[in-house]
N, C-alpha and C positions, 0 to 999 in steps of 0.2 A: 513465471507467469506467462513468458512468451510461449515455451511448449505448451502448456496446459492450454492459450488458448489455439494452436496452431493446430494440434490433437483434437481440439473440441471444433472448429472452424470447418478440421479434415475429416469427421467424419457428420460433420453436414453436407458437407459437399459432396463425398459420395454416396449418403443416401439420397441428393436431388440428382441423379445421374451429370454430377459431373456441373453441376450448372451454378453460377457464384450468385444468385437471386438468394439465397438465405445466407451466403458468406457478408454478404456487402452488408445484410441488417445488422449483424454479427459486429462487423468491425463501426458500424454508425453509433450503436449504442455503447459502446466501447470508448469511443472517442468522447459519444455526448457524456457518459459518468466523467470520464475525462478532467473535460471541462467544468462541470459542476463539482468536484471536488477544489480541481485547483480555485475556482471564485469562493467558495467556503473558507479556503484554508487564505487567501487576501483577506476577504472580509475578518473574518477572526481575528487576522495578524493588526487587523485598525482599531480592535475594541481588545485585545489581549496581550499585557504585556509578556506573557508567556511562551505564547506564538511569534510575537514580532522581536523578541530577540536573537529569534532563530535568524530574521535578516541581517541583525549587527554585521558592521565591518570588526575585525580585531579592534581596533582603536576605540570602535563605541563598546565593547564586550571590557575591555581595561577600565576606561572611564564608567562604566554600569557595572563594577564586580560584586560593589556592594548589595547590589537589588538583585544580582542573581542568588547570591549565596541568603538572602533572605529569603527568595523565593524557592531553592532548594529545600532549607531549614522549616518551611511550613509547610509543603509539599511532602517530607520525610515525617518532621514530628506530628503536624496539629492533624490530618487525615489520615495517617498512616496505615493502616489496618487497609481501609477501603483503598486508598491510592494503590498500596504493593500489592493489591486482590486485582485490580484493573490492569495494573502492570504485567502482571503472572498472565493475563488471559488475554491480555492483546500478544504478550512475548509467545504462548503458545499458539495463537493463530497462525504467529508469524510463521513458526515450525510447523506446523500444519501444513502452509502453504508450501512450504521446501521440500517438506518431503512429498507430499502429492507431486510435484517438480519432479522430481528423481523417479517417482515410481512411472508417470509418464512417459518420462525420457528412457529409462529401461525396456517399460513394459512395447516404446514404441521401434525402439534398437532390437528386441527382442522377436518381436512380429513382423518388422519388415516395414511400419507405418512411420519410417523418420524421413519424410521425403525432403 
């Protein structure tokens, strides 16, 4: 992600001859999703037992095994079709996003734009 935006930041900047007045918008709204994700994914973690076991320590993950592994078992069985359909297409974003990674980082070793 950091090439992709470093690539995309670089060549605003040198089509404003050089001048960071469109970089700095770049990196604002950047930070502001930032932020608005991270308050989404608190807020959720307070209404979702699903979310907020992601904060367990070990010791609350032992004493709560039996609510995960329930909530594995109806996440796997009772949705299953649509759950592993949503899994498949977030896991390919994720690829998606790698390799657009790689071909920036290439295409920008290649041309001389990895400054």
């Amino acid at each position: 992600m950091n090439i992709i935006v470093n690539l995309v930041t670089g060549r605003i900047q040198d089509a404003d001859n050089d001048s960071y007045d469109r970089v700095v918008i770049v990196y604002v709204v950047l930070a502001g999703m930032s932020v608005v994700v991270s308050l989404a994914l608190i807020a959720l973690s307070l209404s979702s037992i699903d979310l907020k076991r992601l904060q367990w320590t070990r010791k609350q993950r032992l004493r709560n095994g039996q609510l995960i592994n329930e909530r594995k078992e109806r996440f796997t069985v009772e949705n299953g079709v649509q759950n592993r359909n949503l899994s498949v297409c977030c896991f390919g974003a994720f690829c998606t996003l790698v390799v657009g990674g790689w071909i920036a980082y290439i295409w920008g070793a290649a041309t001389g734009n990895n400054y």
